[in-house]
DSSP file (Angstrom, degrees, kcal/mol; ACC not computed):
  #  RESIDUE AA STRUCTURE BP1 BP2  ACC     N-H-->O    O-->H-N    N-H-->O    O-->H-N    TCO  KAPPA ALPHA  PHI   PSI    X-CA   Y-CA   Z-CA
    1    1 A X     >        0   0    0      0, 0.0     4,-0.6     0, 0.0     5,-0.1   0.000 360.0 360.0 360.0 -32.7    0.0    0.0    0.0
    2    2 A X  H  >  +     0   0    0      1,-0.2     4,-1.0     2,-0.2     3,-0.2   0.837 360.0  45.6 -78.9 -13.7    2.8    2.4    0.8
    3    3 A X  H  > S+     0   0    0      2,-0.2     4,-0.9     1,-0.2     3,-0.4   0.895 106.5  60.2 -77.5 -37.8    4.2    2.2   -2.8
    4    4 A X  H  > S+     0   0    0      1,-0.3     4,-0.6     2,-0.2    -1,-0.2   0.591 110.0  44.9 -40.4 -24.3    0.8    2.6   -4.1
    5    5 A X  H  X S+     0   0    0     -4,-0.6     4,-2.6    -3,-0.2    -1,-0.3   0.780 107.5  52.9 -87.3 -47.4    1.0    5.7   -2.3
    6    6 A X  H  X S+     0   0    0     -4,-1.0     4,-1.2    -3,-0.4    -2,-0.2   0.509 109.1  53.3 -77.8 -19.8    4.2    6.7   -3.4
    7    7 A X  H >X S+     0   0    0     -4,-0.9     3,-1.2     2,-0.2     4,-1.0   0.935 105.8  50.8 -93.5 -91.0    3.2    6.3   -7.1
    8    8 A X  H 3X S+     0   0    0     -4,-0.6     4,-4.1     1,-0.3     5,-0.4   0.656 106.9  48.9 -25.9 -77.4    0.6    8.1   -7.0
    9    9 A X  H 3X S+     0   0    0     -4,-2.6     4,-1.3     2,-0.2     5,-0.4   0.969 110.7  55.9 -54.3 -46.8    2.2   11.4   -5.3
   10   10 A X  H XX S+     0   0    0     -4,-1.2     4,-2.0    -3,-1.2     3,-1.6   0.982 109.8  50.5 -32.2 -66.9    5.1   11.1   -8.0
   11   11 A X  H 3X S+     0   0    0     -4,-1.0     4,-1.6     1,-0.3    -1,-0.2   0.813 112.9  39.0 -31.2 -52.1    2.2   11.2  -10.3
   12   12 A X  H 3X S+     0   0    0     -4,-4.1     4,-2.5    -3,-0.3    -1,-0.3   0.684 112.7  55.4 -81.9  -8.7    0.4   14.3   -9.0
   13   13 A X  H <X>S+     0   0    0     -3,-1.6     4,-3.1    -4,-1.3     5,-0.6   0.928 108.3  48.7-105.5 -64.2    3.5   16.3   -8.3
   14   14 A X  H  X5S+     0   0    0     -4,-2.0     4,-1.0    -5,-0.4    -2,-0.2   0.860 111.5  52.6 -54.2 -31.0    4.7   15.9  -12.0
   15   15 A X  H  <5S+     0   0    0     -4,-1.6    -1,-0.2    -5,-0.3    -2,-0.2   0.922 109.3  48.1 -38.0 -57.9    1.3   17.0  -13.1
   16   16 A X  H >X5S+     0   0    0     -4,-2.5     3,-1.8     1,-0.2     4,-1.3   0.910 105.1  59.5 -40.6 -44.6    1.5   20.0  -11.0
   17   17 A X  H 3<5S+     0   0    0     -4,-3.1    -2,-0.2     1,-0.3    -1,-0.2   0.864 107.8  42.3 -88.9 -11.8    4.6   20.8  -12.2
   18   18 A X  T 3<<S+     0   0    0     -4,-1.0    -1,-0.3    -5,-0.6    -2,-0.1   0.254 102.3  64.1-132.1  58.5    3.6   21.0  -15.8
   19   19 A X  T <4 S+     0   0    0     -3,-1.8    -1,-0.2    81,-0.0    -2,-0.2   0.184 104.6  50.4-104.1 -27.8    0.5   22.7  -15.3
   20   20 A X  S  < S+     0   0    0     -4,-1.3     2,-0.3    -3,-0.1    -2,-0.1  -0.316  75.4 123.4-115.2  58.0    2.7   25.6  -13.9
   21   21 A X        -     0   0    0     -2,-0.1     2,-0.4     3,-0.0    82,-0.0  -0.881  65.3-127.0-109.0 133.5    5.4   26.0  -17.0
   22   22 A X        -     0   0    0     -2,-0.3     2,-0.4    79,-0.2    81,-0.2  -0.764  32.9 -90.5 -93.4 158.0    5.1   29.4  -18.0
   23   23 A X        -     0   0    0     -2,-0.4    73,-0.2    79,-0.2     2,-0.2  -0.477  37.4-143.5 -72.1  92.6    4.5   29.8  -21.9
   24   24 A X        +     0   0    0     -2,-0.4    18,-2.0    18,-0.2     2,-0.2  -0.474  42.1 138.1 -50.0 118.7    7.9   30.1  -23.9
   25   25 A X  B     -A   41   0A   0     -2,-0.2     2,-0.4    16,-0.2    16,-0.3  -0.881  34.0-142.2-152.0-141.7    7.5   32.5  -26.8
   26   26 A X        -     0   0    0     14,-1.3     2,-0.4    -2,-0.2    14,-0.1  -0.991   3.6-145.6-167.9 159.3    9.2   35.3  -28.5
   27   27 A X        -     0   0    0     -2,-0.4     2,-0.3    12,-0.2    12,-0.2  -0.874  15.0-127.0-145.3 116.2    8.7   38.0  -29.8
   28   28 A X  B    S+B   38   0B   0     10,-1.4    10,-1.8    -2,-0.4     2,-0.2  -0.977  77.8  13.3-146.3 154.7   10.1   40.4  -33.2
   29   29 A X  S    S-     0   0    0     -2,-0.3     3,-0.3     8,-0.2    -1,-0.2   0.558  79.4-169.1 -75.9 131.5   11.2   43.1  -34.4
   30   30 A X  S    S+     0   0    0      1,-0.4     2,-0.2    -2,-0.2    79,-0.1  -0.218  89.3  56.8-139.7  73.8   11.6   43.8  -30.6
   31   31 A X  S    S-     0   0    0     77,-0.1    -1,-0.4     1,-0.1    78,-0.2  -0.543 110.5-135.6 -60.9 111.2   12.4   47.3  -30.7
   32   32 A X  B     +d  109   0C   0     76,-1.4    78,-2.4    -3,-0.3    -1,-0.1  -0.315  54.7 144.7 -30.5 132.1    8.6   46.8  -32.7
   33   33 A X        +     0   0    0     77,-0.1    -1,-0.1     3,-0.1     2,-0.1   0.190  52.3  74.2-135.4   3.2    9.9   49.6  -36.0
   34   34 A X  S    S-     0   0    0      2,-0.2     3,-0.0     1,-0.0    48,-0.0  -0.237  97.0-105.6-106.3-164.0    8.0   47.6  -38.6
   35   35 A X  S    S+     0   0    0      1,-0.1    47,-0.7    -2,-0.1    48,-0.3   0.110  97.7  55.2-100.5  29.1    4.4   47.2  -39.5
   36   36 A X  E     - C   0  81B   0     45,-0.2     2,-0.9    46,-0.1    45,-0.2  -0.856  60.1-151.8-161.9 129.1    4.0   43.6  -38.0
   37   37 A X  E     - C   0  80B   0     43,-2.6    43,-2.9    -2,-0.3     2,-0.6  -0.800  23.0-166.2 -76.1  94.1    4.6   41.9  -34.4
   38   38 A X  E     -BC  28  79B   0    -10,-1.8   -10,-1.4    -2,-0.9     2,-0.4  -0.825   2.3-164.6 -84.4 123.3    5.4   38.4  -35.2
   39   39 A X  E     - C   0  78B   0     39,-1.5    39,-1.0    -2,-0.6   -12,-0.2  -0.951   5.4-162.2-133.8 113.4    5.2   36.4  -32.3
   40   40 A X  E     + C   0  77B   0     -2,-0.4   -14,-1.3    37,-0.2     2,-0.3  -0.426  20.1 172.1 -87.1 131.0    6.7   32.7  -31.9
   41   41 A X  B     -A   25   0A   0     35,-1.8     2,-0.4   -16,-0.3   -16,-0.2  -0.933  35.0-149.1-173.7 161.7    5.7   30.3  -29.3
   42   42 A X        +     0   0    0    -18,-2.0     2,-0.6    -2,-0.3   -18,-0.2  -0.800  18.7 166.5 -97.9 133.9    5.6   26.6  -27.4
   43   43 A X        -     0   0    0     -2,-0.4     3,-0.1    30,-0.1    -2,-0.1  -0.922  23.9-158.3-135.8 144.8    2.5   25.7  -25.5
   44   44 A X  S    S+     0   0    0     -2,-0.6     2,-0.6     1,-0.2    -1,-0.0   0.483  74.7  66.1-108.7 -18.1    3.3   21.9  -25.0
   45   45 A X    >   -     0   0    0      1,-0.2     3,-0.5    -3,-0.0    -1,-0.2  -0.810  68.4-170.2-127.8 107.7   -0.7   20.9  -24.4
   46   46 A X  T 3   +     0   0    0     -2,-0.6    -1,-0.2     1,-0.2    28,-0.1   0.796  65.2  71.2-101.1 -50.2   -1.9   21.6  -27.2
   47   47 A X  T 3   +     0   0    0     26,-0.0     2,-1.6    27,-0.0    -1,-0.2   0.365  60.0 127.5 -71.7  32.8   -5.7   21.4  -26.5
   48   48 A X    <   -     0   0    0     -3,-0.5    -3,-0.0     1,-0.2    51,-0.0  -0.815  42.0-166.0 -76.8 108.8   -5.9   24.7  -24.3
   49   49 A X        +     0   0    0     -2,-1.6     2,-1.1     1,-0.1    -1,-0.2   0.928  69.8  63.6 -43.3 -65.1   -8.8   26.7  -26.1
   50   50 A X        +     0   0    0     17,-0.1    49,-2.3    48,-0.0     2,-0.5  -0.489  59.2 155.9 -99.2 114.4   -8.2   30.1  -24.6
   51   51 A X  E     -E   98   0C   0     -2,-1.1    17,-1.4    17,-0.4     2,-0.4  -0.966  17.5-179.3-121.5 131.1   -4.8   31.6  -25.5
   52   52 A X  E     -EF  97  67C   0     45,-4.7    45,-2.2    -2,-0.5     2,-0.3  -0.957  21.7-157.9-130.5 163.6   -4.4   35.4  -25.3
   53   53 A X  E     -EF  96  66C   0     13,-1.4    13,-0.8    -2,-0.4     2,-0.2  -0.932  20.2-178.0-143.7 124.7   -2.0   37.5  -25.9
   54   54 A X  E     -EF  95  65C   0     41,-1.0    41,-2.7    -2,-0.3     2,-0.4  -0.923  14.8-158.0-129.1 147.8   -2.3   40.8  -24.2
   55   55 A X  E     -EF  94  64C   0      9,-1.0     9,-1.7    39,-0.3     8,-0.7  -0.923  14.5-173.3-153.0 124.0   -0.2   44.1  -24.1
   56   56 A X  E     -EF  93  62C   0     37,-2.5    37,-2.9    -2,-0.4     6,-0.2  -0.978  24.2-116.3-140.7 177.1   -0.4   46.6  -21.3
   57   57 A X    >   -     0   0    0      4,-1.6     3,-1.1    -2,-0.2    35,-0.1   0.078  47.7 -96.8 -74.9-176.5    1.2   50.3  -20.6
   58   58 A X  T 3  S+     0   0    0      1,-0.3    34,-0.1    33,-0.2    -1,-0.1   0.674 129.5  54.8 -87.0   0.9    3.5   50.5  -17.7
   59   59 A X  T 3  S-     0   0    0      2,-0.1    -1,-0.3     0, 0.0    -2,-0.1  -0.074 124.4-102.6-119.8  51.5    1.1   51.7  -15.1
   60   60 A X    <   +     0   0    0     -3,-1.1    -2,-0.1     1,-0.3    32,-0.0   0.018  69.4 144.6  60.5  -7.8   -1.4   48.0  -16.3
   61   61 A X        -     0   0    0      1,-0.1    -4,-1.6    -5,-0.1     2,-0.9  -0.246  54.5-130.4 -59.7 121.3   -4.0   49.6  -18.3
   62   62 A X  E     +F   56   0C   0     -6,-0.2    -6,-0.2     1,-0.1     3,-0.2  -0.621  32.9 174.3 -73.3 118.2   -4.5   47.0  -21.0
   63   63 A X  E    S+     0   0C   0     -2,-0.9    -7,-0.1    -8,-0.7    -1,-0.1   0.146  72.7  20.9-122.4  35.1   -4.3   48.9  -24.8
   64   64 A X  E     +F   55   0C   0     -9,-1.7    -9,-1.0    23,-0.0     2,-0.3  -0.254  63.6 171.5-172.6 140.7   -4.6   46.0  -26.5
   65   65 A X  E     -F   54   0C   0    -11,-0.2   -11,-0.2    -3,-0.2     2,-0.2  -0.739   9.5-170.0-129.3 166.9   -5.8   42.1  -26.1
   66   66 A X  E     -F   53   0C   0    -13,-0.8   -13,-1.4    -2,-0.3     2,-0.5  -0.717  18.6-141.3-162.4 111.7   -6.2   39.2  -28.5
   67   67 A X  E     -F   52   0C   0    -15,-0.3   -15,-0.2    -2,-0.2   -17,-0.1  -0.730  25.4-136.8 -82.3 102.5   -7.7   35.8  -28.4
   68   68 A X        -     0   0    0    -17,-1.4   -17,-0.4    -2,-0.5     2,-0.3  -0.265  18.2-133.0 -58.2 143.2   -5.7   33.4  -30.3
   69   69 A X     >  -     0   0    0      1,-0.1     4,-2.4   -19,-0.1     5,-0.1  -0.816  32.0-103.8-118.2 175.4   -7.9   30.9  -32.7
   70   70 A X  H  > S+     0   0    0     -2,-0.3     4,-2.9     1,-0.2     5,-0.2   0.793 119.7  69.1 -61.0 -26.3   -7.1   27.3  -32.5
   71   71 A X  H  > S+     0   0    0      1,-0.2     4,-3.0     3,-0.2    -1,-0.2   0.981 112.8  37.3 -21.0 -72.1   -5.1   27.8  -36.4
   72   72 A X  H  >>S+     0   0    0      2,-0.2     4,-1.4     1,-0.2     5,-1.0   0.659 110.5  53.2 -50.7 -35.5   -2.7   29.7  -34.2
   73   73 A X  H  <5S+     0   0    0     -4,-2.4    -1,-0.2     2,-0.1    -2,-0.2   0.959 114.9  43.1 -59.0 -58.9   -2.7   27.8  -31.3
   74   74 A X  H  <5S+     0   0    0     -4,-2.9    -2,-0.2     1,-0.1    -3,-0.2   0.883 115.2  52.6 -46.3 -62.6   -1.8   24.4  -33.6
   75   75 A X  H  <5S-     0   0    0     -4,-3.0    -2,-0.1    -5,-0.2    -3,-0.1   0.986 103.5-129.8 -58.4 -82.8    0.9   26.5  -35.8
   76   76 A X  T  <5S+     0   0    0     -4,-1.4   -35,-1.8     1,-0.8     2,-0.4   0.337  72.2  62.3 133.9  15.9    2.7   27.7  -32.9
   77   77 A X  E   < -C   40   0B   0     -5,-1.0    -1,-0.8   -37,-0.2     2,-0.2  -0.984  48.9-169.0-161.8 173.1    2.6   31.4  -34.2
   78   78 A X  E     -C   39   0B   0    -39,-1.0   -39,-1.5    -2,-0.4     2,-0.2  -0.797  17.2-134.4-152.3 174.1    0.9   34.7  -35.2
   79   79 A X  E     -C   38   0B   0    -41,-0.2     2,-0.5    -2,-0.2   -41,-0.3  -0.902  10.8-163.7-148.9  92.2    1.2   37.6  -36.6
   80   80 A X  E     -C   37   0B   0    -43,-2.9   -43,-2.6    -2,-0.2     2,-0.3  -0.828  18.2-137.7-128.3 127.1   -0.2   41.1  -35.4
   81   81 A X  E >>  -C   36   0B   0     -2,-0.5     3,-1.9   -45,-0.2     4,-0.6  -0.371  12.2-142.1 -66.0 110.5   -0.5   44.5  -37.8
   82   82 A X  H 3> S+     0   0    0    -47,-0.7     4,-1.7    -2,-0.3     5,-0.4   0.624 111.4  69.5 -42.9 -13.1    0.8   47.9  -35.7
   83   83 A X  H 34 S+     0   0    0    -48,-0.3    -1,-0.2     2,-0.2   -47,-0.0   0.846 102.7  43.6 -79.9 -36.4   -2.1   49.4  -37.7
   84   84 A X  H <4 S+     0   0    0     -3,-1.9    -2,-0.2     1,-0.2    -1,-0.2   0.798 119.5  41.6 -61.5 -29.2   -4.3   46.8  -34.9
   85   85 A X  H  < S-     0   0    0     -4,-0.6    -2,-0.2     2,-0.1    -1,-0.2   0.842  82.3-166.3-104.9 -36.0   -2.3   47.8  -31.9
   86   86 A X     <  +     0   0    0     -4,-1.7     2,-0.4     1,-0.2    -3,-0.1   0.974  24.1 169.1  24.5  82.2   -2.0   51.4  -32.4
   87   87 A X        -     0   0    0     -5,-0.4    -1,-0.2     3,-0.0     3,-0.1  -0.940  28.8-136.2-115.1 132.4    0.7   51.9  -29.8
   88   88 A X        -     0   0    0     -2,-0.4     2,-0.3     1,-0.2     0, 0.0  -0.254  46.5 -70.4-104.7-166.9    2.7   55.0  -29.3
   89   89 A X  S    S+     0   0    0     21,-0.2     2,-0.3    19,-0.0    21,-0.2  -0.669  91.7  62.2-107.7 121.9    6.6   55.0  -28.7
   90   90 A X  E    S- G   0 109C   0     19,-3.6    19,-1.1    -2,-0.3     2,-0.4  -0.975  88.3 -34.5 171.5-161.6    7.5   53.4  -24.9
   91   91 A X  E     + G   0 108C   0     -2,-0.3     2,-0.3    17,-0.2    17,-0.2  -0.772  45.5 171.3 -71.6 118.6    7.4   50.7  -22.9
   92   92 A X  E     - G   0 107C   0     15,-0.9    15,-2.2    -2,-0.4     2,-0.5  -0.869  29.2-137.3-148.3 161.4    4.4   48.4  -23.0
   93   93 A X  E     -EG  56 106C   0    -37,-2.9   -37,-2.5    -2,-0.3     2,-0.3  -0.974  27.1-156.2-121.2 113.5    4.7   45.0  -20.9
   94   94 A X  E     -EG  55 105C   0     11,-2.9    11,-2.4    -2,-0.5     2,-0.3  -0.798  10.9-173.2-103.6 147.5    3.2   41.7  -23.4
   95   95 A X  E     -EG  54 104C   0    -41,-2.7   -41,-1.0    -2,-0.3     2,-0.3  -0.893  17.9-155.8-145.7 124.4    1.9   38.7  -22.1
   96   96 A X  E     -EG  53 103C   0      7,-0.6     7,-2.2    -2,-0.3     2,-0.3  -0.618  13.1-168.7 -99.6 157.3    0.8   35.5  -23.4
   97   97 A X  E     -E   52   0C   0    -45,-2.2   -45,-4.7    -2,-0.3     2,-0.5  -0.902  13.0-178.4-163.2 108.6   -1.6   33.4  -21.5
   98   98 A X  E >  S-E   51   0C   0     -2,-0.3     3,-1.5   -47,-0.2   -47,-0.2  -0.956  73.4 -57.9-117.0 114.4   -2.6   29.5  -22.3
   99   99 A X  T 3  S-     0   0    0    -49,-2.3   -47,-0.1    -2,-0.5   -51,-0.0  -0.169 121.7 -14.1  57.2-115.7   -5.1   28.7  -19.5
  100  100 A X  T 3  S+     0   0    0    -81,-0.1    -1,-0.3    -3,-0.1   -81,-0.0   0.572 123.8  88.0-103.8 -14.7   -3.6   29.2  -15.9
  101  101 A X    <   +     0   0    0     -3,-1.5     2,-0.2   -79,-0.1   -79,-0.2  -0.253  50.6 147.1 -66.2 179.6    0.3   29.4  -17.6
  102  102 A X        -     0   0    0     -5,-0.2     2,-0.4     2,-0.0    -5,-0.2  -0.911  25.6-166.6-174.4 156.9    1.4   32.9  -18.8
  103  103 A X  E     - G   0  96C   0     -7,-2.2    -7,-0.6    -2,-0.2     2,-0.4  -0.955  19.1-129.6-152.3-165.2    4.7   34.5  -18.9
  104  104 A X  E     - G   0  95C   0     -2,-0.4     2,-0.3    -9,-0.2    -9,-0.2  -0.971  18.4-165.2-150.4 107.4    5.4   38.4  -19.4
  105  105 A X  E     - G   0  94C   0    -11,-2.4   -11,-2.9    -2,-0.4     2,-0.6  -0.826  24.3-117.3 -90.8 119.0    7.8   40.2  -21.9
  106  106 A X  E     - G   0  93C   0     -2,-0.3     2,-0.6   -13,-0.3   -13,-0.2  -0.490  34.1-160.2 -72.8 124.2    9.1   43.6  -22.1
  107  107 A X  E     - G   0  92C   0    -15,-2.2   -15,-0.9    -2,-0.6     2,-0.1  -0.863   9.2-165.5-115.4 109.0    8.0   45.4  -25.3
  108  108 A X  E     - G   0  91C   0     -2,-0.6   -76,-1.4   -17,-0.2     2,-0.6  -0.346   6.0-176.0 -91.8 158.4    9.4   48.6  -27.2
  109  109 A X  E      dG  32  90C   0    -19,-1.1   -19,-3.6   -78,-0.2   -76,-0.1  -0.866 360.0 360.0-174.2 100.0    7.7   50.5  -29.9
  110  110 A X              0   0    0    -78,-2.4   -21,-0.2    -2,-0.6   -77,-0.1   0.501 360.0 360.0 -94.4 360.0   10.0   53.2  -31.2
């Protein structure tokens, strides 16, 4: 019974632990100077439905969010037009977010 036990927490604790991998991705031209953000990334489980990718100012005001569709999710990229983001020259903080993972990127826009 105590290996039965033993199994079992090995099991859940490597489940846990890759439920909480934050979301490799990348992101260029970063300094943004062209007319398109292309943005590269791994989500390793593949059937998460809600992926966002969100961009906020430095003091959290979101100016701009985006719902990934499953295309995107499955490719493992997108592609988003400056004409969409209308962002003015700073700092902006981006973050992609598959389910409860996320991670958070510094973003320039000369």
């Amino acid at each position: 019974m105590k290996v039965f036990f033993t199994i079992v927490i090995m099991m859940f604790s490597v489940l846990l632990s890759a439920e909480n991998q934050p979301v490799t991705y990348k992101m260029y031209p970063n300094p943004m100077t062209s007319d398109f953000l292309d943005i590269n990334f791994n989500i390793t489980n593949k059937s998460i439905k809600d992926v966002d990718f969100i961009i906020t100012n430095v003091i959290g005001q979101v100016v701009f969010s985006y719902r990934l569709t499953d295309d995107e999710v499955k490719k493992g990229t997108f592609k988003i037009k400056l004409d969409q983001i209308k962002l003015e020259k700073g700092f902006y903080l981006a973050k992609l977010s598959a389910g409860e993972n996320s991670s958070v990127q510094k973003l320039i826009v000369r």
